[in-house]
LOTORLO-619221 format. One line per 3 residues: number of its first residue (from 1); their letters; for each residue x, y negated, z of N, C-alpha, C. Coordinates in steps of 0.05 Angstrom, whole numbers, plus 5000, padded with zeros to 4 digits. Layout:
N
NUM> A> X:Y:Z:X:Y:Z:X:Y:Z ~ ...
END
This chain:
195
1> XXX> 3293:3352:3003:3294:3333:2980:3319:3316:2982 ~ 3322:3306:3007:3341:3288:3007:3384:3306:3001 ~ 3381:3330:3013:3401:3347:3003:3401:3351:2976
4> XXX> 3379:3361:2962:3386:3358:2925:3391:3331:2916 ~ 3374:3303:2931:3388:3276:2919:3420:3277:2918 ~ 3431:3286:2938:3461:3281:2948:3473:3303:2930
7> XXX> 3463:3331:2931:3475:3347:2914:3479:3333:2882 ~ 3458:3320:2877:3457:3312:2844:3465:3293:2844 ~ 3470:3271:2860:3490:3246:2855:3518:3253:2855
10> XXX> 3527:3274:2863:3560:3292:2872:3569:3296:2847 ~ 3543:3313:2838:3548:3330:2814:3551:3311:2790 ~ 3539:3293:2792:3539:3270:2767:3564:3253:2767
13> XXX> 3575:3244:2786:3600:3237:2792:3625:3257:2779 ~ 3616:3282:2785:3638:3294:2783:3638:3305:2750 ~ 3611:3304:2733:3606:3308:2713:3612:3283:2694
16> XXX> 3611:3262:2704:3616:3234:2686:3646:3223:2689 ~ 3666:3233:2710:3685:3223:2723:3713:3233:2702 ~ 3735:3225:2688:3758:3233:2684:3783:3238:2702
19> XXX> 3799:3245:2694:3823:3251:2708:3830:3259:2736 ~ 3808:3273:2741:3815:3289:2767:3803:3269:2795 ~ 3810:3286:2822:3799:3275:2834:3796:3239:2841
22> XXX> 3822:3230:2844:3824:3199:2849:3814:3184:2828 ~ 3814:3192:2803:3794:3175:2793:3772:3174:2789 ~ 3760:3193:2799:3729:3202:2805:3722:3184:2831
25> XXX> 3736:3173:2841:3729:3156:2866:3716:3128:2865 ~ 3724:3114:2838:3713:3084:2819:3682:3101:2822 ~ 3678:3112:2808:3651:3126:2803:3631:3136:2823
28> XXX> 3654:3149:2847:3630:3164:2875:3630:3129:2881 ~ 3649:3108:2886:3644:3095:2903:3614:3068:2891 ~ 3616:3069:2868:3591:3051:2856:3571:3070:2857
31> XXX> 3566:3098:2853:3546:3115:2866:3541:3113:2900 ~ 3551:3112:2905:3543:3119:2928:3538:3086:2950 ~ 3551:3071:2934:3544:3045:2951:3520:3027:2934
34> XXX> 3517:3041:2920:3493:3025:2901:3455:3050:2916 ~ 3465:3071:2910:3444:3095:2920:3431:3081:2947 ~ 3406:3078:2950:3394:3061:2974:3368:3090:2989
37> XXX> 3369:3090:3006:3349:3109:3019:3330:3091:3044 ~ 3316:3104:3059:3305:3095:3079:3311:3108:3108 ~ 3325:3109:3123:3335:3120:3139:3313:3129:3167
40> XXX> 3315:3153:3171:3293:3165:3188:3282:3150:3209 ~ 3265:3132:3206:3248:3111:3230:3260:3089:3220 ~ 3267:3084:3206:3268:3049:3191:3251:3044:3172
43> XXX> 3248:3021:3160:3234:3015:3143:3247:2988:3119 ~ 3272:2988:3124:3291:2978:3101:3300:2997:3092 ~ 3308:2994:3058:3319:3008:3040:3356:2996:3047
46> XXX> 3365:3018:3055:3402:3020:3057:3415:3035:3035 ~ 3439:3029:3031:3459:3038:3013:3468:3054:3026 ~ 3466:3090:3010:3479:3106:3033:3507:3101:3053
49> XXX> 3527:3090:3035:3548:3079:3049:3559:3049:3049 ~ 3571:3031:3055:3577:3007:3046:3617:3009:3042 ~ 3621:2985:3033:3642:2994:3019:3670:2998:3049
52> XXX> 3663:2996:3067:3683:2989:3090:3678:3021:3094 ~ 3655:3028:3093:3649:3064:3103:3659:3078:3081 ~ 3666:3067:3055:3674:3085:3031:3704:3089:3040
55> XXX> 3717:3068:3043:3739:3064:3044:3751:3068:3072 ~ 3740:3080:3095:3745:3094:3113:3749:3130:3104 ~ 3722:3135:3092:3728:3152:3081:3743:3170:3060
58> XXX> 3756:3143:3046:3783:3146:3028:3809:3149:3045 ~ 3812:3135:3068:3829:3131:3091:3827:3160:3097 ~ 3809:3169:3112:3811:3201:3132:3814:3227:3103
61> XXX> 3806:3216:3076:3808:3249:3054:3843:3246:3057 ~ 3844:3224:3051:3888:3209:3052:3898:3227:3067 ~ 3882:3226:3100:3894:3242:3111:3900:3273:3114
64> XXX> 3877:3280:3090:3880:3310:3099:3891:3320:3082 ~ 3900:3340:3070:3906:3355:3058:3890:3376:3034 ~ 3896:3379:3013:3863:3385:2992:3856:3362:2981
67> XXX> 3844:3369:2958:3830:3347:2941:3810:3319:2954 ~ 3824:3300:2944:3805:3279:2959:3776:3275:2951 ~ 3764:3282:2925:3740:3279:2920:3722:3295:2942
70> XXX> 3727:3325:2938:3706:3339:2958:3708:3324:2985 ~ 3731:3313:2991:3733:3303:3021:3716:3275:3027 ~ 3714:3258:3005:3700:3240:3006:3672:3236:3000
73> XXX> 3670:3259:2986:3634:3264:2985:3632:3279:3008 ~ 3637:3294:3021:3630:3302:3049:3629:3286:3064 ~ 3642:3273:3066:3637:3250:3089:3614:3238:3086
76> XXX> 3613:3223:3053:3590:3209:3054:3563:3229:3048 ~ 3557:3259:3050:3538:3272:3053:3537:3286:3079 ~ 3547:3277:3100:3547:3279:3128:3534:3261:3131
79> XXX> 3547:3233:3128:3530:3213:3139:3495:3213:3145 ~ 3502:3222:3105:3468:3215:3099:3452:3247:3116 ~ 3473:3269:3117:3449:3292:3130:3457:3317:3149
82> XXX> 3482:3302:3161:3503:3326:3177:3514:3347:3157 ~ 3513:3358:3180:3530:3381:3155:3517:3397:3129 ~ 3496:3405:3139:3485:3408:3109:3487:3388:3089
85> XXX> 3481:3360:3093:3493:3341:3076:3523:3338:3059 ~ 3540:3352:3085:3568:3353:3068:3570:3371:3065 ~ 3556:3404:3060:3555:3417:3045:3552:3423:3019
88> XXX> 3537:3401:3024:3510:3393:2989:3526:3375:2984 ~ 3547:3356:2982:3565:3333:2976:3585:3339:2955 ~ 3598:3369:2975:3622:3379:2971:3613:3397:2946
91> XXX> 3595:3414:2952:3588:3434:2925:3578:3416:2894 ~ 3563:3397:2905:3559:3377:2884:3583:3372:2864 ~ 3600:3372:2888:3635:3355:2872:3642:3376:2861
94> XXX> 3640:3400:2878:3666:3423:2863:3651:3437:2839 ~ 3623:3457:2851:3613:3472:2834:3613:3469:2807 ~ 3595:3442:2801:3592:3446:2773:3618:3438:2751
97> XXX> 3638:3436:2771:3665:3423:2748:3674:3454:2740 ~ 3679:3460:2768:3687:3482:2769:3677:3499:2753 ~ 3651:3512:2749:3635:3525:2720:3651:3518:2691
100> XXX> 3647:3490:2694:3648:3479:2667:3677:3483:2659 ~ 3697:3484:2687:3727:3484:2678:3735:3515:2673 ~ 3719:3530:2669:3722:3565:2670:3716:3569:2636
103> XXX> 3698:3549:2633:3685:3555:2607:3707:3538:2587 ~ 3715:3514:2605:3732:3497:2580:3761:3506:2572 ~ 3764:3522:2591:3801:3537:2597:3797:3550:2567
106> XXX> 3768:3571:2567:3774:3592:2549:3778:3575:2512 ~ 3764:3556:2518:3763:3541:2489:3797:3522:2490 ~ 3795:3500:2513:3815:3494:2504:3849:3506:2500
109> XXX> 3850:3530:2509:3879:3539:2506:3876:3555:2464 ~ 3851:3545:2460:3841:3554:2427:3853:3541:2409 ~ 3847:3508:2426:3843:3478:2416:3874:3459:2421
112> XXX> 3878:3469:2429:3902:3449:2453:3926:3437:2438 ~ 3928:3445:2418:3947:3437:2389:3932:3418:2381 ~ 3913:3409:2379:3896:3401:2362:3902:3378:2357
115> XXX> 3913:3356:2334:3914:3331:2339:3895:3309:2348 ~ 3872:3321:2342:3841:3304:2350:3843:3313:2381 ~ 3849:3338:2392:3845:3337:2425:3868:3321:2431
118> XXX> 3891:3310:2422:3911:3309:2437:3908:3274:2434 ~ 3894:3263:2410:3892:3237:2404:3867:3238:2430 ~ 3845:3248:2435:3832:3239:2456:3842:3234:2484
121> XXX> 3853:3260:2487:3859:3248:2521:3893:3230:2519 ~ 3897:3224:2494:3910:3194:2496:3900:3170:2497 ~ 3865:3169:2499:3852:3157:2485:3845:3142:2522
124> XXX> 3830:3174:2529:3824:3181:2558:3846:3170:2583 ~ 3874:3180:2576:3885:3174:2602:3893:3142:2617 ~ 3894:3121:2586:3898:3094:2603:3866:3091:2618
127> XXX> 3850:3094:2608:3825:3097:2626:3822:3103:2654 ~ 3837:3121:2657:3841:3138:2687:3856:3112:2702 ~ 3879:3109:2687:3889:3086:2703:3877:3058:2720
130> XXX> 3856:3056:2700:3841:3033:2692:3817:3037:2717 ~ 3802:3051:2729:3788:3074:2740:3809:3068:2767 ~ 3827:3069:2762:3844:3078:2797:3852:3052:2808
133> XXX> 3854:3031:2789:3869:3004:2797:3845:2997:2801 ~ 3811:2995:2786:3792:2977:2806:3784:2994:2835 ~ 3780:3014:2839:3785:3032:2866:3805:3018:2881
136> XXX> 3834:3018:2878:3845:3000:2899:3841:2962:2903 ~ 3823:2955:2871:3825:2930:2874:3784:2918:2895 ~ 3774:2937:2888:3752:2941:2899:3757:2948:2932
139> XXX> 3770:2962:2939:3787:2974:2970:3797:2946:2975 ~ 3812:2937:2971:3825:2909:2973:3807:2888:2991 ~ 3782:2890:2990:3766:2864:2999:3760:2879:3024
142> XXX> 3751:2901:3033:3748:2914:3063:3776:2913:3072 ~ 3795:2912:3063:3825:2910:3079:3838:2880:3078 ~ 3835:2869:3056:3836:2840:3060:3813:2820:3065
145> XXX> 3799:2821:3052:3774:2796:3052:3784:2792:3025 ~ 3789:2806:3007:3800:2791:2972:3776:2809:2960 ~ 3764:2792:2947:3747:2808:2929:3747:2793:2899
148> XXX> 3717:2793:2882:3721:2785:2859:3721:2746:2855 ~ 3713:2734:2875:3718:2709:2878:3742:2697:2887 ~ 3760:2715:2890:3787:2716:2900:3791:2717:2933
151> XXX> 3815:2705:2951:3816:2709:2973:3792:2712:2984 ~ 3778:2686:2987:3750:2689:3008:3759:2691:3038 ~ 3750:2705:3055:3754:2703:3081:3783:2718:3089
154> XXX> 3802:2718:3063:3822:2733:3074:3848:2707:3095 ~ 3857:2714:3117:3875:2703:3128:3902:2714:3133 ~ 3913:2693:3146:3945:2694:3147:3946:2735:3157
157> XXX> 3928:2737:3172:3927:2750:3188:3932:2781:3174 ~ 3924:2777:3141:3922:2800:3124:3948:2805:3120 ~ 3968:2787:3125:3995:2788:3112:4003:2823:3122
160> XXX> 3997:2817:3151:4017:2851:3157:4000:2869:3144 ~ 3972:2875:3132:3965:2896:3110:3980:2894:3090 ~ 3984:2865:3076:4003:2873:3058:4026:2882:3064
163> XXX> 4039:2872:3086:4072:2886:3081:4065:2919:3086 ~ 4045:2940:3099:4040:2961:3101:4041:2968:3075 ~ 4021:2952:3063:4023:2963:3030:4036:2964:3011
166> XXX> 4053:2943:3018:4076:2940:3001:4107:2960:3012 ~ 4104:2964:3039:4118:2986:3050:4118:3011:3036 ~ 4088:3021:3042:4081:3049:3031:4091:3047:2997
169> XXX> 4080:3027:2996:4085:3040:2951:4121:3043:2955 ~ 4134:3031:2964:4163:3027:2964:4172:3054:2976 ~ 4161:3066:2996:4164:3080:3010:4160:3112:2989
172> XXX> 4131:3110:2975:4130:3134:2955:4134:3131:2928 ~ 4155:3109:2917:4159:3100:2901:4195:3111:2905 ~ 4204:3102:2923:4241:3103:2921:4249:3132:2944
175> XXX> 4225:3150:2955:4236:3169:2972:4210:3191:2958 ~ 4213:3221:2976:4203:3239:2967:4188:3245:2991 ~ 4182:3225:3005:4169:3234:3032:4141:3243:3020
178> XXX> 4131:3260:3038:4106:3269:3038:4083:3249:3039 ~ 4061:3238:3024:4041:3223:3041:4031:3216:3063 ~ 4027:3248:3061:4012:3251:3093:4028:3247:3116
181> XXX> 4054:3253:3114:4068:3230:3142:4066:3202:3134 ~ 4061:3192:3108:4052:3159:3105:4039:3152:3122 ~ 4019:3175:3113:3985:3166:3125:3986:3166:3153
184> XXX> 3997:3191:3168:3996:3209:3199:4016:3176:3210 ~ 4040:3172:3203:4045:3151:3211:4037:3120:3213 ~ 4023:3111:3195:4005:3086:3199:3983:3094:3208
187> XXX> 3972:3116:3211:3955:3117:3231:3962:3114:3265 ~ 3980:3129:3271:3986:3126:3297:4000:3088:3301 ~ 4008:3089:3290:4018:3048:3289:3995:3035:3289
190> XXX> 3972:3044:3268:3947:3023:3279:3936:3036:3296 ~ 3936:3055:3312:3918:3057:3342:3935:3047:3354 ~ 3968:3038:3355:3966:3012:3376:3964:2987:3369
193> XXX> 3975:2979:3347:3977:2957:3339:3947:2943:3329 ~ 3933:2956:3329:3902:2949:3317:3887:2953:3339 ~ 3882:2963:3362:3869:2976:3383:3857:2942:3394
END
């Protein structure tokens, strides 16, 4: 039971979500931190993940290579059931798009002129944007202490996250470097510098 919950929360994400994987992440991440279970020998209702575990898990898909959605519903369908969990996570995310994107190819290369399709996903893409900036502004409060009340418990101490962050965008903003040495490299800097 608890594998088809996770399968059908995946799948709904990935069925309600626009613009590809990263902005599907606004959406897994209020699914999946709102979704509450009872965890095997407890007797409080938990949120499968909380937002510090979402955003770890946005941290380690960064690092890999492949689509970040499947990577971040696996994680958080491990959590909730090992690997069969992030089996049922990952198929959740891919399968049913995947169907639907086999069936939509054949219509929209029909459609694809269309001024009504082309006025929609003009309609659609500042949305995506919109979708990706609360994702990093939601991320923001597990890395700073800034949330919707503003600073809050953030200190001096946040400053060097920001210059990281303000590094990186500068960094994949004015060069062609790869991410993933972004990522592979602030990772190895915070296992010493954070240790």
């Amino acid at each position: 039971m608890l594998l088809w919950k996770i399968f059908i929360l995946f799948t709904r994400v990935a069925l309600l979500s626009w613009g590809g994987g990263p902005a599907s992440l606004a959406l897994m991440q209020r699914e999946a931190t709102t979704a509450l279970w009872i965890p095997p020998g407890g007797t409080e209702q938990l949120p499968w993940v909380n937002s510090d575990e979402f955003a770890d898990a946005v941290a380690v898909g960064n690092a890999l290579p492949g689509p970040i959605a499947p990577q971040v519903s696996a994680y958080v369908g491990y959590k909730m059931a090992g690997v069969p969990g992030a089996i049922a996570a990952a198929a959740g995310t891919v399968l049913p798009t995947t169907v639907l994107m086999l069936i939509m190819v054949v219509w929209f290369f029909r459609v694809k002129e269309s001024p009504t399709v082309s006025s929609m996903l003009k309609g659609v893409r500042p949305v995506v944007v919109g979708l990706l900036l609360w994702t990093a502004y939601d991320m923001a409060y597990s890395v700073f202490g800034v949330g919707k009340l503003g600073w809050g418990g953030a200190s001096a101490a946040g400053l060097d996250k920001l210059f990281i962050v303000l590094l990186a965008f500068a960094v994949l903003t004015f060069t062609k470097i790869n991410p993933a040495f972004i990522i592979l490299t602030a990772a190895m800097m915070g296992a010493v510098a954070y240790r």
